[in-house]
C-alpha positions in Angstrom: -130.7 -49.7 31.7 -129.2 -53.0 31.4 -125.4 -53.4 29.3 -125.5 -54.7 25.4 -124.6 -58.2 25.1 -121.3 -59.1 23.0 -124.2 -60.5 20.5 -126.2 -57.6 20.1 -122.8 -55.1 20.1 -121.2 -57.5 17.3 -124.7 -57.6 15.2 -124.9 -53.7 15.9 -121.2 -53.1 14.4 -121.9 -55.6 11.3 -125.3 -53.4 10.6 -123.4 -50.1 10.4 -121.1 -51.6 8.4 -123.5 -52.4 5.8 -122.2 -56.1 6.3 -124.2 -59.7 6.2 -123.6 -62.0 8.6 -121.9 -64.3 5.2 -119.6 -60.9 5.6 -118.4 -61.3 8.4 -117.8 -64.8 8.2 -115.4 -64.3 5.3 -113.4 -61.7 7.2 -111.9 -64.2 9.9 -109.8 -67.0 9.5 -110.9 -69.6 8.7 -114.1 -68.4 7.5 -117.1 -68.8 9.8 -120.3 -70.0 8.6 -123.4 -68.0 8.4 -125.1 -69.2 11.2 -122.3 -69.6 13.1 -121.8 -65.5 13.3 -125.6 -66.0 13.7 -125.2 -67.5 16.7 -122.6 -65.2 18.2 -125.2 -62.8 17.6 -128.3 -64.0 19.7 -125.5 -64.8 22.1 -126.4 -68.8 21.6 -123.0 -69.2 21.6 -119.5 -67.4 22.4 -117.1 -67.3 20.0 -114.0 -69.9 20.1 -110.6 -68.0 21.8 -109.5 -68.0 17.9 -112.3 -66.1 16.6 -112.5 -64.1 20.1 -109.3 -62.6 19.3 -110.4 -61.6 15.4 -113.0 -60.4 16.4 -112.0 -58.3 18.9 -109.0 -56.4 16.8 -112.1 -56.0 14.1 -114.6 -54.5 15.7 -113.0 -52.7 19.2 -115.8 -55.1 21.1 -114.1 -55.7 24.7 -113.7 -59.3 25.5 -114.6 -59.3 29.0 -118.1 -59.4 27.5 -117.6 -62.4 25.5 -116.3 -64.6 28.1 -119.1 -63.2 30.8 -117.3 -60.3 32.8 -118.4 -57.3 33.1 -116.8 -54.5 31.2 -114.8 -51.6 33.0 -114.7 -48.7 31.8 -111.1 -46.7 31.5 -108.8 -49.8 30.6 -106.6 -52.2 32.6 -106.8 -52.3 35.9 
């Protein structure tokens, strides 16, 4: 059983929020486009360190799989 991607966790915590991508582009600042968020979601593209961080505190997604680590369970080490 592989890990979700950042992509498919954000796109997964958008959907349960009854949220379009347009959504969640109007929840960070500045606003990102549609297909930018797009993007983040088919993990075309990682999110800039200033949406990173917005996105983040939103959603609870861990960062480590953003920028390619792999997630530890359990916190800081």
């Amino acid at each position: 059983m592989t890990q979700a991607t950042f992509g498919e966790l954000l796109r997964r915590w958008r959907r349960m929020r009854g949220l379009s991508q347009g959504d969640l582009g109007e929840l960070l600042k500045p606003k990102a486009r549609c297909s930018t968020v797009s993007c983040w979601e088919n993990d075309i593209r990682l999110p800039s360190r200033r949406y990173l961080s917005q996105i983040v505190v939103l959603t609870g997604i861990p960062a480590d799989l953003a920028i390619g680590l792999p997630h530890r369970e359990g916190g800081h080490s």
